[in-house]
C-alpha positions as CSV (number, residue, x, y, z in Angstrom):
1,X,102.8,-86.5,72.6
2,X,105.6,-87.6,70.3
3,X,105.9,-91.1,68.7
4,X,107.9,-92.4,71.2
5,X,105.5,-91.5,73.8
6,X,102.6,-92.8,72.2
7,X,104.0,-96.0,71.8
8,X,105.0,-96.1,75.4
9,X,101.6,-95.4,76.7
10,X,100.0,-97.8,73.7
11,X,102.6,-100.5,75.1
12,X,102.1,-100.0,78.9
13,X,98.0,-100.1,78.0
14,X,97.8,-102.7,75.5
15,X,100.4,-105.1,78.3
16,X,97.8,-104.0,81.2
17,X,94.6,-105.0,79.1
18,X,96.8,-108.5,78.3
19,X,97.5,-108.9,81.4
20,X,94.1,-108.1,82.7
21,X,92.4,-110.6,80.3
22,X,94.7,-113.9,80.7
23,X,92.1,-116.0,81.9
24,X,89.1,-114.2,79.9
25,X,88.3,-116.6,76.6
26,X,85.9,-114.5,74.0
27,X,85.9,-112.0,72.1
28,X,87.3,-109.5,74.5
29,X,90.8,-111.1,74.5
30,X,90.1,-111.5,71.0
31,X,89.6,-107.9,70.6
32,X,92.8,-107.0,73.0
33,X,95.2,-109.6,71.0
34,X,94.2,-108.5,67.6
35,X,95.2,-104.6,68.8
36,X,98.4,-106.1,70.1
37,X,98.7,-107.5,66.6
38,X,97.8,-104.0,64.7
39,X,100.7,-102.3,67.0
40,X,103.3,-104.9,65.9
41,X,102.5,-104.4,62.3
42,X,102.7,-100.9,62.6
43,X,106.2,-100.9,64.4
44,X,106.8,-103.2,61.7
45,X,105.6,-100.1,59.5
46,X,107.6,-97.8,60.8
47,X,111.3,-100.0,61.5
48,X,110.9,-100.3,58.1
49,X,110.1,-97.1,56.7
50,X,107.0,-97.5,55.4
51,X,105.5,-95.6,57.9
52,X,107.1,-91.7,59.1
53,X,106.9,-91.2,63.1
54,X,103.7,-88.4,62.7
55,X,101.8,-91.2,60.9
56,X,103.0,-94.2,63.4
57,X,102.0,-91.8,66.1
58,X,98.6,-91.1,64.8
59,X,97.8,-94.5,64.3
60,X,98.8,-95.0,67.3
61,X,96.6,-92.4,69.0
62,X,93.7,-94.1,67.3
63,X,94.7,-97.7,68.8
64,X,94.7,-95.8,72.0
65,X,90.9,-94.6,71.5
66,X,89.7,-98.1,70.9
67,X,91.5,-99.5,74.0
68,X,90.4,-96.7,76.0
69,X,86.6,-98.2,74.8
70,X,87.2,-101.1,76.6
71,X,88.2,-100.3,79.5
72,X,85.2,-100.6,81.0
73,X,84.5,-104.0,79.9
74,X,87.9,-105.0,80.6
75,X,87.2,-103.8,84.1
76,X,84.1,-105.8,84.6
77,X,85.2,-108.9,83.1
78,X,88.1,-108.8,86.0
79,X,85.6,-108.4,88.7
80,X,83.4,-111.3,87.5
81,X,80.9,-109.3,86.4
82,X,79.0,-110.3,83.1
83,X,78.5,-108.1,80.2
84,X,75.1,-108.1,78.4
């Protein structure tokens, strides 16, 4: 996957798990928002120069693992069901 793909899956994901976590108060949206915040500043990075596309894209990547780890609890907190 190139850098522009990436960043389209990391911004379809990241608006889902927003989305999906609206109403939630806690540290899962707190989790969610502060990734939304790490993929600005990396755009930020890289409209800027500071970072190349094969670094943006691997950060990226990485952003994409840790969402991917709460998918589950995401899931679960949309159905009402409490996590331990």
């Amino acid at each position: 996957m190139n850098a522009s793909d990436v960043a389209a899956e990391l911004d379809r994901r990241i608006a889902a798990a927003l989305k999906a976590t609206a109403g939630i108060l806690g540290p899962l949206r707190g989790a969610v928002d502060r990734l939304n915040d790490i993929h600005n500043l990396f755009r930020a990075q890289l409209a800027s120069g500071k970072m190349t596309d094969a670094d943006y894209a691997k950060k990226a990547r990485e952003l994409l693992n840790i969402l991917g780890d709460f998918d589950g609890l995401i899931a679960d907190a949309v159905n009402g069901i409490p996590q331990q």
